[in-house]
C-alpha positions as CSV (number, residue, x, y, z in Angstrom):
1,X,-84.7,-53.0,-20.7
2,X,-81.8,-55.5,-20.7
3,X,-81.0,-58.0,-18.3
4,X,-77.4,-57.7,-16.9
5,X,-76.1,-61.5,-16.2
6,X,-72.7,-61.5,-14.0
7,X,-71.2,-64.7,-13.4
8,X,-70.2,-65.8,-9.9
9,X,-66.1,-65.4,-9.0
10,X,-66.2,-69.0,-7.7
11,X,-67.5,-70.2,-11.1
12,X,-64.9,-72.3,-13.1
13,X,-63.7,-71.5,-16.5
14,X,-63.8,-73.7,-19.5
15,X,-66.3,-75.6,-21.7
16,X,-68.5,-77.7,-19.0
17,X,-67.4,-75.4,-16.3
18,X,-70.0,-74.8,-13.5
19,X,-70.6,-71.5,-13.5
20,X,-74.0,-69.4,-11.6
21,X,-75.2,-66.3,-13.0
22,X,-77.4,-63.2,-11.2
23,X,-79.0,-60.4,-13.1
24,X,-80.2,-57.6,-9.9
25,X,-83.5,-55.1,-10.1
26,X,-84.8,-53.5,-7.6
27,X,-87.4,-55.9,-7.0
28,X,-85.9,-59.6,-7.2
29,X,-82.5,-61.2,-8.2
30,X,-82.8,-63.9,-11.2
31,X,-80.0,-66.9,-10.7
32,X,-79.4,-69.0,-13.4
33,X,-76.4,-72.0,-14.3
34,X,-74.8,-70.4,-17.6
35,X,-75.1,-73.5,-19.6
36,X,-79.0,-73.1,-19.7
37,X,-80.6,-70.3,-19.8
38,X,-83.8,-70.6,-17.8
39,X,-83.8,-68.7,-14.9
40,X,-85.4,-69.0,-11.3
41,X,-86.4,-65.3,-9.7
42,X,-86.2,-65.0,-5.5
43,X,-87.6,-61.7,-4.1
44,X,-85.4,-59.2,-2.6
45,X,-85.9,-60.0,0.9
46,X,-84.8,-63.6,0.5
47,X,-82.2,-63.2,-1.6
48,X,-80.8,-60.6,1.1
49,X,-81.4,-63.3,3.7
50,X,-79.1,-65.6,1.7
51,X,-76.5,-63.2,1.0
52,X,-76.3,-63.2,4.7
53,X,-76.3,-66.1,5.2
54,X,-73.5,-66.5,2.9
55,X,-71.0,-64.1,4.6
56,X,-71.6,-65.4,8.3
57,X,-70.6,-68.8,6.6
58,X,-73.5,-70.8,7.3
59,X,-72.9,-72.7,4.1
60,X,-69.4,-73.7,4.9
61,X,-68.6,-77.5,4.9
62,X,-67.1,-78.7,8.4
């Protein structure tokens, strides 16, 4: 089966752009920076907790 890499909408375009790929299963979501191509894998209760996190803003600089 093939991994399905989508790149993040806040990733920058061009030739040294940073840019943060996800592939989903069921299991685990696999994030990786598009330039390499080692990936790190977080289980799926984890990765939900960031999402999460995400939305409420908890990342947002003040």
């Amino acid at each position: 089966m093939s991994t399905y890499w989508r790149k993040s909408s806040r990733s920058s375009g061009g030739h040294d752009a940073n840019c943060v790929e996800i592939a989903l299963n069921g299991s685990a979501a696999r994030v990786r920076d598009s330039k390499g191509r080692t990936s790190s894998e977080i289980a799926a209760p984890h990765w939900a907790a960031f999402i999460s996190a995400v939305k409420r803003g908890d990342f947002e600089k003040n």
